[in-house]
N, CA, C and O atoms as CSV, one atom per row, in Angstrom:
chain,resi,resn,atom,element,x,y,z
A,1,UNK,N,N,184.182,58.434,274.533
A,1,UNK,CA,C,183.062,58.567,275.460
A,1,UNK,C,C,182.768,57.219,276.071
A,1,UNK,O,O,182.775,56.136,275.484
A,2,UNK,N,N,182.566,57.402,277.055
A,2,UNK,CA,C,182.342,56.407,278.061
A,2,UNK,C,C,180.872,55.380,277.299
A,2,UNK,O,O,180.478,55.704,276.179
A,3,UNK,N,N,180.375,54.506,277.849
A,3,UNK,CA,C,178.958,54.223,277.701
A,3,UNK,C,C,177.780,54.603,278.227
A,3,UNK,O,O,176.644,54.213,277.958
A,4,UNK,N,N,178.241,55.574,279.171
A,4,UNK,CA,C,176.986,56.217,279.917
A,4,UNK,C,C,176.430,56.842,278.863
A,4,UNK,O,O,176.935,56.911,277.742
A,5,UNK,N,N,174.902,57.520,279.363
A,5,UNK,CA,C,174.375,58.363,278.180
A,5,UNK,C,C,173.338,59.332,279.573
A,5,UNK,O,O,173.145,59.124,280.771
A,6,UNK,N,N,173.020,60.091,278.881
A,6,UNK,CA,C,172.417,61.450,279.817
A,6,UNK,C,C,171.409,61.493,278.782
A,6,UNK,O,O,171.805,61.429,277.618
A,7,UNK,N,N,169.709,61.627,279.100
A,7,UNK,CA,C,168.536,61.664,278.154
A,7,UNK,C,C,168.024,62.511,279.354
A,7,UNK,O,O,168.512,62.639,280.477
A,8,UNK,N,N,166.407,63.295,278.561
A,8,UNK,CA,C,165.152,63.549,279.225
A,8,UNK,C,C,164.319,63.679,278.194
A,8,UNK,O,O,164.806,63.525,277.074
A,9,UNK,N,N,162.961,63.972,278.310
A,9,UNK,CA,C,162.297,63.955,277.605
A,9,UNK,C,C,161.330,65.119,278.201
A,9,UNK,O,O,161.289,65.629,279.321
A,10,UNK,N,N,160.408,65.388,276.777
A,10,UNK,CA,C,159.309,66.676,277.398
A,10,UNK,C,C,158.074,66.062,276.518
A,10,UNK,O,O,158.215,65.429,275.472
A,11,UNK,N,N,156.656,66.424,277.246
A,11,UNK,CA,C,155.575,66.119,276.525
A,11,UNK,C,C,154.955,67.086,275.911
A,11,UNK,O,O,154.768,67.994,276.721
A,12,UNK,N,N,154.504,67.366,274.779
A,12,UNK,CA,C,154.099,68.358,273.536
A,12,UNK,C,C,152.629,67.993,273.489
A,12,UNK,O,O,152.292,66.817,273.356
A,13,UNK,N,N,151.880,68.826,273.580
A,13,UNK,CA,C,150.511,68.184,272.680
A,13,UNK,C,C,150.192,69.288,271.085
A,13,UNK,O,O,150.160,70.504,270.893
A,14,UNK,N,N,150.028,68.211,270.315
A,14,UNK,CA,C,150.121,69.340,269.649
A,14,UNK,C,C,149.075,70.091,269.243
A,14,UNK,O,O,147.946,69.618,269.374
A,15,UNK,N,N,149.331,72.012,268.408
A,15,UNK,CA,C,148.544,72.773,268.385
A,15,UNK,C,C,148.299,72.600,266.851
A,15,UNK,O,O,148.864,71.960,265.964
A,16,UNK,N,N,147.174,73.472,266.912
A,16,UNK,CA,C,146.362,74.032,265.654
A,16,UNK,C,C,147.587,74.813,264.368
A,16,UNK,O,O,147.841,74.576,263.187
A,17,UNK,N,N,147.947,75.530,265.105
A,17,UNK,CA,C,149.137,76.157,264.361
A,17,UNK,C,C,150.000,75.846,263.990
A,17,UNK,O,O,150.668,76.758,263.502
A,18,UNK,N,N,150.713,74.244,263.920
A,18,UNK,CA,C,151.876,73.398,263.626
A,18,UNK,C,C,151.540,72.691,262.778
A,18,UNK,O,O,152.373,71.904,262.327
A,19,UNK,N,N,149.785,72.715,262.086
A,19,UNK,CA,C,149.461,71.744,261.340
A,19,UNK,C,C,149.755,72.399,259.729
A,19,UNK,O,O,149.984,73.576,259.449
A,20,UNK,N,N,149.673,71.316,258.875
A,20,UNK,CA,C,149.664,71.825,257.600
A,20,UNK,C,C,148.379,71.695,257.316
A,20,UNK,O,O,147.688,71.016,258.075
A,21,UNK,N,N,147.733,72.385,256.044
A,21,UNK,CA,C,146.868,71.651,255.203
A,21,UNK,C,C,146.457,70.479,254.941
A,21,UNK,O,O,145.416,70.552,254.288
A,22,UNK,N,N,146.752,69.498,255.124
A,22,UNK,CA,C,146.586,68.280,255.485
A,22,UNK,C,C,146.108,67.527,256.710
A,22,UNK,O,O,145.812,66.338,256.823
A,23,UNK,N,N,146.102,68.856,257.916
A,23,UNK,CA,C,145.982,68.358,259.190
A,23,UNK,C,C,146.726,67.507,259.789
A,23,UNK,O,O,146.305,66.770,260.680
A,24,UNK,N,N,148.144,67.519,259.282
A,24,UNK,CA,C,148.976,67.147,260.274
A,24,UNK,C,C,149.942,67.837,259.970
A,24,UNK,O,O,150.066,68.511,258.948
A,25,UNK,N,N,151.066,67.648,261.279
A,25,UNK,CA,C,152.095,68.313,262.051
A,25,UNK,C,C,152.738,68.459,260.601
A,25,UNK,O,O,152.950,67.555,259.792
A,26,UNK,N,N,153.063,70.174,260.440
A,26,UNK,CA,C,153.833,70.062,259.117
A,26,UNK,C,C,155.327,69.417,259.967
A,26,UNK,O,O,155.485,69.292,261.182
A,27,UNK,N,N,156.488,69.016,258.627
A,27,UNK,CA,C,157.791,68.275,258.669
A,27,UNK,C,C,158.856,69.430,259.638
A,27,UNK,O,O,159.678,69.229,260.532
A,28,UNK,N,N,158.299,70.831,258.864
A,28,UNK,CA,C,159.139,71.662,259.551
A,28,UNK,C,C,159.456,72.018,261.365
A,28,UNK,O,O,160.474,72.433,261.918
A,29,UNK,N,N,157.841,71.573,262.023
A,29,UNK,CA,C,157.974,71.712,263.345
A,29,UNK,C,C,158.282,70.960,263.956
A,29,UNK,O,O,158.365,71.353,265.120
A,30,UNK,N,N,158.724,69.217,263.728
A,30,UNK,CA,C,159.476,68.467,264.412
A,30,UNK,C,C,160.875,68.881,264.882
A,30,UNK,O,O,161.480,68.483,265.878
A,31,UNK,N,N,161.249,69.745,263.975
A,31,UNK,CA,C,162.549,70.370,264.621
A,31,UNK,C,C,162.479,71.502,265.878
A,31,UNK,O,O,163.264,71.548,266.825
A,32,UNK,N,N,161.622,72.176,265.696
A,32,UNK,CA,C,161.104,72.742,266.669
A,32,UNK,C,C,160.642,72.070,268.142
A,32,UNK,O,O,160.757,72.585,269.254
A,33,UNK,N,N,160.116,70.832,267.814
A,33,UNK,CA,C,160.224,69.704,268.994
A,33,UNK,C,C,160.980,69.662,269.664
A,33,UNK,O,O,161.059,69.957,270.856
A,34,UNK,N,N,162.008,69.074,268.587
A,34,UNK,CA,C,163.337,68.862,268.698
A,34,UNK,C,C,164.150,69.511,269.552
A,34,UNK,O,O,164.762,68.858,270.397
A,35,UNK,N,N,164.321,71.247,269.450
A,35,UNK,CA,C,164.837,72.041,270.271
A,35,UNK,C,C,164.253,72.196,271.226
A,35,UNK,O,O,164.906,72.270,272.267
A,36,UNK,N,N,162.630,72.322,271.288
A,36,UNK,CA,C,162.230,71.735,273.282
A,36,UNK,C,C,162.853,71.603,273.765
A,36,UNK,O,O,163.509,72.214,274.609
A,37,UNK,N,N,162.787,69.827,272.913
A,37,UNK,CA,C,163.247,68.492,274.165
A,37,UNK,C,C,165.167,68.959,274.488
A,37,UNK,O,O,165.625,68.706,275.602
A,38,UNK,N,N,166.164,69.676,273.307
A,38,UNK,CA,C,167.250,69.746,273.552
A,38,UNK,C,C,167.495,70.608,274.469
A,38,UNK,O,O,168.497,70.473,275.171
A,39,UNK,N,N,166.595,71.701,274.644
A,39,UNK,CA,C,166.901,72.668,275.753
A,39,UNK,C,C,166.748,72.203,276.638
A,39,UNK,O,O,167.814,72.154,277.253
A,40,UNK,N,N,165.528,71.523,277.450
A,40,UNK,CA,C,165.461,70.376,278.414
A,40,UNK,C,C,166.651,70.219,278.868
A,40,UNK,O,O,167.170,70.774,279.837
A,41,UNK,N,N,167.266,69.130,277.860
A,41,UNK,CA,C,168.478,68.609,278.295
A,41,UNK,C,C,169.588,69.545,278.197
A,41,UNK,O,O,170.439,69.129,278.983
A,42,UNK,N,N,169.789,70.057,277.920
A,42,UNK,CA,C,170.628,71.390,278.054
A,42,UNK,C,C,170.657,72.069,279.994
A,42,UNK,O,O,171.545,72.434,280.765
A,43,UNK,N,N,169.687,71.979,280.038
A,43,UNK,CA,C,168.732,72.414,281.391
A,43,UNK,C,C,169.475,72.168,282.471
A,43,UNK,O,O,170.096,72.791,283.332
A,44,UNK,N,N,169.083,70.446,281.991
A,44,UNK,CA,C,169.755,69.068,283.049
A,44,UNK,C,C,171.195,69.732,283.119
A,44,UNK,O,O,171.566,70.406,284.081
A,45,UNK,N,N,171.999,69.459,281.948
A,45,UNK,CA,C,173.057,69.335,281.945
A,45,UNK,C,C,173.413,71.116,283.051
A,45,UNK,O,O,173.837,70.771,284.154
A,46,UNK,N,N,173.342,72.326,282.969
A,46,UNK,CA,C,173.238,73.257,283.469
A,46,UNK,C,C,174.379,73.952,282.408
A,46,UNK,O,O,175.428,74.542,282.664
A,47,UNK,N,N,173.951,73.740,281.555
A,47,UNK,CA,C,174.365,74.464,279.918
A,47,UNK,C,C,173.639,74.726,278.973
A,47,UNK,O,O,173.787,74.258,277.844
A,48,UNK,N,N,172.649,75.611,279.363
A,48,UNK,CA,C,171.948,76.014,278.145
A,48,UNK,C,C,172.446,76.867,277.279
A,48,UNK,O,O,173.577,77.156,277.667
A,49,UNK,N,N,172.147,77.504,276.159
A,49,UNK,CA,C,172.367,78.892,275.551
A,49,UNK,C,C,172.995,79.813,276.118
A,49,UNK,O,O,174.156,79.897,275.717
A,50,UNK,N,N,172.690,80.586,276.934
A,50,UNK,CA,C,173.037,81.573,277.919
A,50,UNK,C,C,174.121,81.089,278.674
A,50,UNK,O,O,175.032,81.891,278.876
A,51,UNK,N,N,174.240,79.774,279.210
A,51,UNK,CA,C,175.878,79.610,279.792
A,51,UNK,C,C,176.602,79.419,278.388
A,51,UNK,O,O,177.561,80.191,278.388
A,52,UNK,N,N,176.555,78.854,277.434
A,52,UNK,CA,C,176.878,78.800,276.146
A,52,UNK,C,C,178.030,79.838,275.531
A,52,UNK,O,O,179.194,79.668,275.168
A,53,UNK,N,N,177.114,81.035,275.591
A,53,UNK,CA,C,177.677,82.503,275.192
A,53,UNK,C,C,178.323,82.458,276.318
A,53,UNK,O,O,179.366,81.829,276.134
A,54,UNK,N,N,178.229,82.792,277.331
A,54,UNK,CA,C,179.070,83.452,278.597
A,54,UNK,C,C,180.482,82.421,278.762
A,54,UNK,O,O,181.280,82.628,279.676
A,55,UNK,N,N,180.698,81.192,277.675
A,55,UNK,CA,C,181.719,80.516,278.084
A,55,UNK,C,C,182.570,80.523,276.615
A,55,UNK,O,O,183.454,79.781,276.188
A,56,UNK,N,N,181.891,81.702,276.046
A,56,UNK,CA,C,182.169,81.959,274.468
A,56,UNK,C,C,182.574,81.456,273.609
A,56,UNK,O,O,183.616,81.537,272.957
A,57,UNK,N,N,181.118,80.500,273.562
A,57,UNK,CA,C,180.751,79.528,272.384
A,57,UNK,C,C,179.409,79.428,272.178
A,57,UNK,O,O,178.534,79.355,273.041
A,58,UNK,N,N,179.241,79.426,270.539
A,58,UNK,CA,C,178.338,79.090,269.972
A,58,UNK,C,C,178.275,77.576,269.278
A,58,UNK,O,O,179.114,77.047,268.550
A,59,UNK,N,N,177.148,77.120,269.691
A,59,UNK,CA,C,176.932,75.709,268.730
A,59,UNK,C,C,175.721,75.682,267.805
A,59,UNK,O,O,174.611,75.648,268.336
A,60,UNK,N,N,175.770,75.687,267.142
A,60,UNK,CA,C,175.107,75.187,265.529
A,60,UNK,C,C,174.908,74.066,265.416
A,60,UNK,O,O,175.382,73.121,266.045
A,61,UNK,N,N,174.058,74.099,264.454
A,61,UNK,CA,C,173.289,72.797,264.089
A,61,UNK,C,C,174.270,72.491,262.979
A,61,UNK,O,O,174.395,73.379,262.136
A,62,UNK,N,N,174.988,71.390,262.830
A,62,UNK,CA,C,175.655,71.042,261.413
A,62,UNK,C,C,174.956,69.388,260.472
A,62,UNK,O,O,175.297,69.102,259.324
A,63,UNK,N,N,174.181,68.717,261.144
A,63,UNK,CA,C,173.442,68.152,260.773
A,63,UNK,C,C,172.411,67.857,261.645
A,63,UNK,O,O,172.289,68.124,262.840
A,64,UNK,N,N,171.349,66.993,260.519
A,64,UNK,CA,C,169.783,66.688,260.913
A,64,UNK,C,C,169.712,65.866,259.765
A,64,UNK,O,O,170.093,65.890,258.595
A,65,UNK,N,N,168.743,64.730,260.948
A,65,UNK,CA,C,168.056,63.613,260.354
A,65,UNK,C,C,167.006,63.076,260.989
A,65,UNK,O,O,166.943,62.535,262.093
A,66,UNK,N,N,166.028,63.321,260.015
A,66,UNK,CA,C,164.826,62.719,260.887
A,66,UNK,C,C,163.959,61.333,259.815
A,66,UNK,O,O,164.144,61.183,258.608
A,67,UNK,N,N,163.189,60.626,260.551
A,67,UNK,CA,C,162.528,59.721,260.089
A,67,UNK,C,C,161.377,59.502,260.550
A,67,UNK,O,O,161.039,58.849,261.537
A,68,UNK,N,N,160.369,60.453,259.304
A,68,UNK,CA,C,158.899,59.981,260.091
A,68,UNK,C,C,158.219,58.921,259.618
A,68,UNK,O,O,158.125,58.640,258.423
A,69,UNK,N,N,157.716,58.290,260.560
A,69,UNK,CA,C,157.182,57.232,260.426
A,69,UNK,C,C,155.596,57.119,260.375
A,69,UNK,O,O,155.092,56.467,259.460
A,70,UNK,N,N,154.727,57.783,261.407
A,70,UNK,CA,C,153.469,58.075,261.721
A,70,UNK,C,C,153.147,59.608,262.084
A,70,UNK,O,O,153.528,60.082,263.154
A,71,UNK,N,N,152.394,60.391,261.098
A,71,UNK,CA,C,151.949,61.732,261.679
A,71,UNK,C,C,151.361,62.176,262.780
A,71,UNK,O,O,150.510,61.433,263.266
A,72,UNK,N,N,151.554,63.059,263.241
A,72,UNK,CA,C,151.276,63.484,264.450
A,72,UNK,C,C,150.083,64.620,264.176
A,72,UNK,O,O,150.021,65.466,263.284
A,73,UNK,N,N,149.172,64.334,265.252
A,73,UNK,CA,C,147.875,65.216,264.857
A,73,UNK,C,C,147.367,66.095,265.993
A,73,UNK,O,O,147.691,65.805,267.145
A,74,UNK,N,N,146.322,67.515,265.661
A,74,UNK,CA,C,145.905,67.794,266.367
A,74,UNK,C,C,145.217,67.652,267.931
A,74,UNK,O,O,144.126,67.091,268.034
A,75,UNK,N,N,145.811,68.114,268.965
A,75,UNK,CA,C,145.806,67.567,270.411
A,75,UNK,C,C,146.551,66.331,270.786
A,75,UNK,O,O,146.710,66.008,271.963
A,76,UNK,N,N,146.949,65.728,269.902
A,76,UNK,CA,C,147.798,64.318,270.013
A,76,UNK,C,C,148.831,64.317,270.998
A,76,UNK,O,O,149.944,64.621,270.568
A,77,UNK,N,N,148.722,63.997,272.454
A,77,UNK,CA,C,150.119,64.695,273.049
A,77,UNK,C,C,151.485,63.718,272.794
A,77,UNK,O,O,151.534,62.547,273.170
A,78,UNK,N,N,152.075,64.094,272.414
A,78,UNK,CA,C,153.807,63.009,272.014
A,78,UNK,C,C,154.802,63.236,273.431
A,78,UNK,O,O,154.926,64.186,274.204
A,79,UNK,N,N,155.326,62.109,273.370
A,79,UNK,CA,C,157.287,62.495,274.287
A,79,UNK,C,C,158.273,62.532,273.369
A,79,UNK,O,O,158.666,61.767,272.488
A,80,UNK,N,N,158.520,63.377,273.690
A,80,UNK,CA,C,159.827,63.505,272.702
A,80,UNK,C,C,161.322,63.190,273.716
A,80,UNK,O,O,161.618,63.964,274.627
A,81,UNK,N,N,162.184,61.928,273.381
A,81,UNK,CA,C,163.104,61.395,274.273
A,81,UNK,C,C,164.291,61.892,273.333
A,81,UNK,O,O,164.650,61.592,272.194
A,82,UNK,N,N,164.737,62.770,274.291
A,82,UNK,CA,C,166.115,63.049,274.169
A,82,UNK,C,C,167.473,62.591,274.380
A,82,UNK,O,O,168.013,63.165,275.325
A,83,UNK,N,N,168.232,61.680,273.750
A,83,UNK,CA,C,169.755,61.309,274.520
A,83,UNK,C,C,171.191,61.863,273.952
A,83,UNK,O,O,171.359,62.126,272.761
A,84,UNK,N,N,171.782,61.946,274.536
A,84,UNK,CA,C,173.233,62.571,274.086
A,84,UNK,C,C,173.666,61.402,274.201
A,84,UNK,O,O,173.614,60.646,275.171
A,85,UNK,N,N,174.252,61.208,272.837
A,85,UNK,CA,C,175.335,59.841,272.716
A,85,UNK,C,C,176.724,60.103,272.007
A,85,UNK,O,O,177.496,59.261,271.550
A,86,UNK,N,N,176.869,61.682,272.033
A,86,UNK,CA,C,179.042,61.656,272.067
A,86,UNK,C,C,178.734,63.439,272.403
A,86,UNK,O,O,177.817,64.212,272.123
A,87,UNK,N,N,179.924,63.544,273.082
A,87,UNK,CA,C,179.839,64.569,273.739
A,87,UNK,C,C,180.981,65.419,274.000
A,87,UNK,O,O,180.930,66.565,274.447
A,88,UNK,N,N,182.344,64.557,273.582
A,88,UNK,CA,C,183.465,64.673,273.769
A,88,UNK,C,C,183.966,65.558,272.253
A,88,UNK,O,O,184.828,66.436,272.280
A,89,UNK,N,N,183.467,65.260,271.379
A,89,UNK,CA,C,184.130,65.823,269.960
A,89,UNK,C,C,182.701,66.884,269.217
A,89,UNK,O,O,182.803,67.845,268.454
A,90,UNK,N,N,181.814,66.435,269.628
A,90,UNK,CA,C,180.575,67.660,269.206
A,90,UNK,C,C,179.253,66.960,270.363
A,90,UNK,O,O,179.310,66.137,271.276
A,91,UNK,N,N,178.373,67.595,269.891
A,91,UNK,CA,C,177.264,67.425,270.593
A,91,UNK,C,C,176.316,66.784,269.620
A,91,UNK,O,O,175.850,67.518,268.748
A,92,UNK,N,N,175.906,65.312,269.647
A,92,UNK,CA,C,175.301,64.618,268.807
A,92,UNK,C,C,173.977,63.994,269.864
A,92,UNK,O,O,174.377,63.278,270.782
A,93,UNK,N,N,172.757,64.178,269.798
A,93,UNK,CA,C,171.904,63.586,270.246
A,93,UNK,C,C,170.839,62.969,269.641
A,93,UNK,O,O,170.458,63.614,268.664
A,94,UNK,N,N,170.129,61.834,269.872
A,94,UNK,CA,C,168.996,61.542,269.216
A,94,UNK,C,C,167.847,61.629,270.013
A,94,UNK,O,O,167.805,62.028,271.176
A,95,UNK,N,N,166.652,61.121,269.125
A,95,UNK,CA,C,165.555,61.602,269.518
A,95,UNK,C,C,164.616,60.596,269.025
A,95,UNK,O,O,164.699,59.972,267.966
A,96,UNK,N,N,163.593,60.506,270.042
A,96,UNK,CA,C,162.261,59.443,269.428
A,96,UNK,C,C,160.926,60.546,270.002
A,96,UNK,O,O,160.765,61.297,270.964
A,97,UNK,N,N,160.170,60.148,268.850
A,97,UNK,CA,C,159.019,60.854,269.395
A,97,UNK,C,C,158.234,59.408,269.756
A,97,UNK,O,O,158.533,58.288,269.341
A,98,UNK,N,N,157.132,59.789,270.664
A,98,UNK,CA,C,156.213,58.394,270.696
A,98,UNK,C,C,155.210,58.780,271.591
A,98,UNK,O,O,155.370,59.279,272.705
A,99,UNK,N,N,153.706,58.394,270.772
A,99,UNK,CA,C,152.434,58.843,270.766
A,99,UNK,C,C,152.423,58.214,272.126
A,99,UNK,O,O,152.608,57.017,272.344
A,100,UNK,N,N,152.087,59.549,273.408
A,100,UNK,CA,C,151.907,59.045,274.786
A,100,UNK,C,C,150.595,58.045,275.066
A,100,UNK,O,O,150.589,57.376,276.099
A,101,UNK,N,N,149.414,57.953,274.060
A,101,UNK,CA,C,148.584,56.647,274.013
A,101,UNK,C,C,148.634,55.253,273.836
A,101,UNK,O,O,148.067,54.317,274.401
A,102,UNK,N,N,149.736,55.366,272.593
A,102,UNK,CA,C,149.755,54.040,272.219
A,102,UNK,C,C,150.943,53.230,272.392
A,102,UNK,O,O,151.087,52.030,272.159
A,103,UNK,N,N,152.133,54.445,273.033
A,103,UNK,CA,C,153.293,54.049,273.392
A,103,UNK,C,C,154.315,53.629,271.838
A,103,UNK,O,O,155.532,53.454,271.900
A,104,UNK,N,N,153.435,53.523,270.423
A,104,UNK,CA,C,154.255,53.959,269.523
A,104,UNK,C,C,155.064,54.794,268.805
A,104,UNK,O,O,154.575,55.599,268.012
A,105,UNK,N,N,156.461,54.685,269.017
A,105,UNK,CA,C,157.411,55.105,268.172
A,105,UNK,C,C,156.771,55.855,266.881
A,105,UNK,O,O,156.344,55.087,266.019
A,106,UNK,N,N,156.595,57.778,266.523
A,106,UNK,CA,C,156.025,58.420,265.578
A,106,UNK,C,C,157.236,58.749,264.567
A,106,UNK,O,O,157.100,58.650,263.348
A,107,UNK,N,N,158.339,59.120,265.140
A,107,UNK,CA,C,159.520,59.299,264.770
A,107,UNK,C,C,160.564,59.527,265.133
A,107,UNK,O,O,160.587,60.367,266.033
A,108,UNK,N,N,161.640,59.086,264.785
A,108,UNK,CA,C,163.103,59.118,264.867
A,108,UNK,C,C,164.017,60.197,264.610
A,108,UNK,O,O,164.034,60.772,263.521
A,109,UNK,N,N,164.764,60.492,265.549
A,109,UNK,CA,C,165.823,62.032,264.463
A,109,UNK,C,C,166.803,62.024,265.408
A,109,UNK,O,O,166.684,61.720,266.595
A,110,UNK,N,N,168.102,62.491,264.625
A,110,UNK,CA,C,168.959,62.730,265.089
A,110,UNK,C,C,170.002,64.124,265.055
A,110,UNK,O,O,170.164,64.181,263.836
A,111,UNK,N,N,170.390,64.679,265.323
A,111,UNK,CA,C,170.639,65.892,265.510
A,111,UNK,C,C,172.033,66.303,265.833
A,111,UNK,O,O,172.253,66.243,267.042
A,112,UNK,N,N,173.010,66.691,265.134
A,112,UNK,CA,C,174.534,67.079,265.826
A,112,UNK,C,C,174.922,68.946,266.031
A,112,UNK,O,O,174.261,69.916,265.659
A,113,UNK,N,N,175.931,68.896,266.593
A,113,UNK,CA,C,176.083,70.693,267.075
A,113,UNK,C,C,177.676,70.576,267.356
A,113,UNK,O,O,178.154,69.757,268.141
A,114,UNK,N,N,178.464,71.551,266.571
A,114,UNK,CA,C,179.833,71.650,267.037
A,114,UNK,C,C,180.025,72.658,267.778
A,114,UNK,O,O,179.358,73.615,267.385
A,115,UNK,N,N,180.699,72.895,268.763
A,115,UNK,CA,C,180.830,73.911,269.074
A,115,UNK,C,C,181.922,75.288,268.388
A,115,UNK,O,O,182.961,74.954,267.818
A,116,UNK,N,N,181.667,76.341,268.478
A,116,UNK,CA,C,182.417,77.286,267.712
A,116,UNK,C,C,182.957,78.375,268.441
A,116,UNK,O,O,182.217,78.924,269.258
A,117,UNK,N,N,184.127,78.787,268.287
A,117,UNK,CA,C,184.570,79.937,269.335
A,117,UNK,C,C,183.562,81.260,269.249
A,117,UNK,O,O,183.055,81.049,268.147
A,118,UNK,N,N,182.949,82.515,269.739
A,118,UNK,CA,C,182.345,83.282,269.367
A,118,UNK,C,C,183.181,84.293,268.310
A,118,UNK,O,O,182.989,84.650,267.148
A,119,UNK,N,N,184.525,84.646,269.639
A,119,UNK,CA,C,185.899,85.894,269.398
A,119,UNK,C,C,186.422,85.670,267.933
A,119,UNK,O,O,186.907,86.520,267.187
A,120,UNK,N,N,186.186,84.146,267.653
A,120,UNK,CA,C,187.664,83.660,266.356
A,120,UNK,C,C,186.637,83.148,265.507
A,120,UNK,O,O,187.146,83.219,264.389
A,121,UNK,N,N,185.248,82.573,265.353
A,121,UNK,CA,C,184.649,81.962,264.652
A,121,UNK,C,C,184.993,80.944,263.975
A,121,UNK,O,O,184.618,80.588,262.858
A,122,UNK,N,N,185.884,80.376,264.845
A,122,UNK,CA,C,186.730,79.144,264.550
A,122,UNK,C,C,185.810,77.612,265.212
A,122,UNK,O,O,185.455,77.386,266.369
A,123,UNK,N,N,185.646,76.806,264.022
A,123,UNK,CA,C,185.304,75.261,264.823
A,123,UNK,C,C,186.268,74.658,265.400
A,123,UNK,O,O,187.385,74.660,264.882
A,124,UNK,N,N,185.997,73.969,266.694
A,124,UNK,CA,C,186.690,73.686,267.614
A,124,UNK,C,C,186.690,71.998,267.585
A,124,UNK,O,O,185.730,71.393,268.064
A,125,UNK,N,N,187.738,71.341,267.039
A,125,UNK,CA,C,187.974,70.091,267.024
A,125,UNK,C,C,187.566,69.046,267.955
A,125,UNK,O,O,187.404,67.874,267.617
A,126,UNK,N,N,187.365,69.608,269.420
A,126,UNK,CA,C,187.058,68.988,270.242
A,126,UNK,C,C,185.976,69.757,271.381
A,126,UNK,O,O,186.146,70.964,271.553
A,127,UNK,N,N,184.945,69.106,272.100
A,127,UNK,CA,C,184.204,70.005,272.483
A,127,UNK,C,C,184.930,70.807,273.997
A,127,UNK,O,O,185.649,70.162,274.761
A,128,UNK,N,N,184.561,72.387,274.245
A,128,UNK,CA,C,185.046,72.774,275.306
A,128,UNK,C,C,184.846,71.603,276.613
A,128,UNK,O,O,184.026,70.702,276.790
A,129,UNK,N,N,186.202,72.184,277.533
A,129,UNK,CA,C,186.631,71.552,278.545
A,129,UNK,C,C,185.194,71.618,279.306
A,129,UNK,O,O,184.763,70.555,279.752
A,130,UNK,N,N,184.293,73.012,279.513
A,130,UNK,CA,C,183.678,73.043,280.240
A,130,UNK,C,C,182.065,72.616,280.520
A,130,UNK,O,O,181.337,72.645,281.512
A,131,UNK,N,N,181.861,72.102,278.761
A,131,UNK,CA,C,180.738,71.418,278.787
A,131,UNK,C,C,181.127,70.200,279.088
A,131,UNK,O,O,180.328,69.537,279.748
A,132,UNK,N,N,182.354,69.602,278.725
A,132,UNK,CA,C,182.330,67.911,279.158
A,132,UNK,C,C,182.125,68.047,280.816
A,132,UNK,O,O,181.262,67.434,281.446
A,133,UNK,N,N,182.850,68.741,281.243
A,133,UNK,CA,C,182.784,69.043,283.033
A,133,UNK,C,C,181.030,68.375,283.556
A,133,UNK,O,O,180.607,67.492,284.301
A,134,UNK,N,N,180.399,69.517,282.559
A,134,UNK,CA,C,179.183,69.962,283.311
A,134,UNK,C,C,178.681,68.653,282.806
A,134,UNK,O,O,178.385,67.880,283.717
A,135,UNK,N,N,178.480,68.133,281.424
A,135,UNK,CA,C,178.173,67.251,281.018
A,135,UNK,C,C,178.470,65.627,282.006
A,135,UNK,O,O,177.752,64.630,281.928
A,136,UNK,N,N,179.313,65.729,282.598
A,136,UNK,CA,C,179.631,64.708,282.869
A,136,UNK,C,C,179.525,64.740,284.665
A,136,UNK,O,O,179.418,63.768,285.412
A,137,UNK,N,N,179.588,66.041,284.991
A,137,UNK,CA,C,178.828,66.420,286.091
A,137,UNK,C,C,177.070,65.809,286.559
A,137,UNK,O,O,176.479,65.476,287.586
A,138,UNK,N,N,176.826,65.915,285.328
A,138,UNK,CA,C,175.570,65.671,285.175
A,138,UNK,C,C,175.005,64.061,285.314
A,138,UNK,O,O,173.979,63.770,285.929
A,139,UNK,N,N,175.708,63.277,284.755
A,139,UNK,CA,C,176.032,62.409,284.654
A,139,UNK,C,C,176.264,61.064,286.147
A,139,UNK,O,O,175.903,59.929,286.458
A,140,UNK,N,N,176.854,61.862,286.499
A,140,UNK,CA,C,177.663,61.407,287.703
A,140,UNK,C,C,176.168,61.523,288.950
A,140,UNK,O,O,175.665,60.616,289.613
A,141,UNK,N,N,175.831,62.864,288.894
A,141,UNK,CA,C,174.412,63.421,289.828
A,141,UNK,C,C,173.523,61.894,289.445
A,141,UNK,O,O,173.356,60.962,290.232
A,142,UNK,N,N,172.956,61.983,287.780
A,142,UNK,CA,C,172.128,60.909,287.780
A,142,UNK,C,C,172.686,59.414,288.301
A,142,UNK,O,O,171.801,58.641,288.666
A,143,UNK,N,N,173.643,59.083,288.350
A,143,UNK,CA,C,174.038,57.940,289.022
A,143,UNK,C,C,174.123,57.455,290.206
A,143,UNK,O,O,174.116,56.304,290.643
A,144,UNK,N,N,174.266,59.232,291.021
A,144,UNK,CA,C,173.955,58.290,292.678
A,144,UNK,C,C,172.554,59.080,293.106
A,144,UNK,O,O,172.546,59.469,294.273
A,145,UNK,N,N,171.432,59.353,292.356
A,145,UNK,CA,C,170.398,59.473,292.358
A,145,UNK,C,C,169.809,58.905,292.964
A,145,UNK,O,O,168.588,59.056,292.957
């Protein structure tokens, strides 16, 4: 992969219903963030889910890592920054959350996805021809932006 990188980000505020007992964001809905901000970029790229299947492949989550640092609280609105940094052999992106007030960094995560045939349920060593296309399609758009 080249050194370019393709990001966006989405702003969350958060709800009543994501909190734990504790009054803050339970651990489990940062991932839920997470997939927001990835569909977003999915968006950009013009590969979401739905072109996904229709190019018959599924991608999965095969790892996750996150690092919280500062909880996130009721009405608190966050950005959650999305970047794809390899794209060629799976789909690996990271992620920062950061409190849109104080401009601090809440947490860190990172996130990978292989792609998988649907027909053969076979993992695919390298990612389809047609997301790097679009991927890099994408890419190219943001550059003479």
């Amino acid at each position: 992969m080249t050194g370019k990188v393709l990001k966006t980000s989405v702003d969350i505020q958060v709800q009543f219903y994501d909190l734990d007992p504790m009054n803050v964001v339970w651990h489990g809905n940062y991932v839920k963030y997470m997939e927001t901000a990835r569909c977003a970029l999915l968006t950009k790229i013009q590969y979401d889910y739905t072109e996904m299947v229709k190019a018959g492949y599924a991608w999965p989550v095969v790892e996750m890592n996150l690092k919280y640092i500062r909880p996130l609280r009721f009405m608190q609105w966050v950005r959650v920054e999305v970047t794809l940094v390899e794209y060629e052999v799976c789909m690996k992106l990271k992620y920062r959350f950061i409190d849109i007030e104080t401009g601090k960094v809440v947490t860190k995560a990172e996130s990978t996805q292989m792609a998988v045939k649907i027909s053969t349920r076979e993992s695919q060593l390298m990612t389809p021809a047609d997301f790097v296309a679009k991927v890099e399609a994408a890419m190219a758009k943001e550059e003479n932006a």
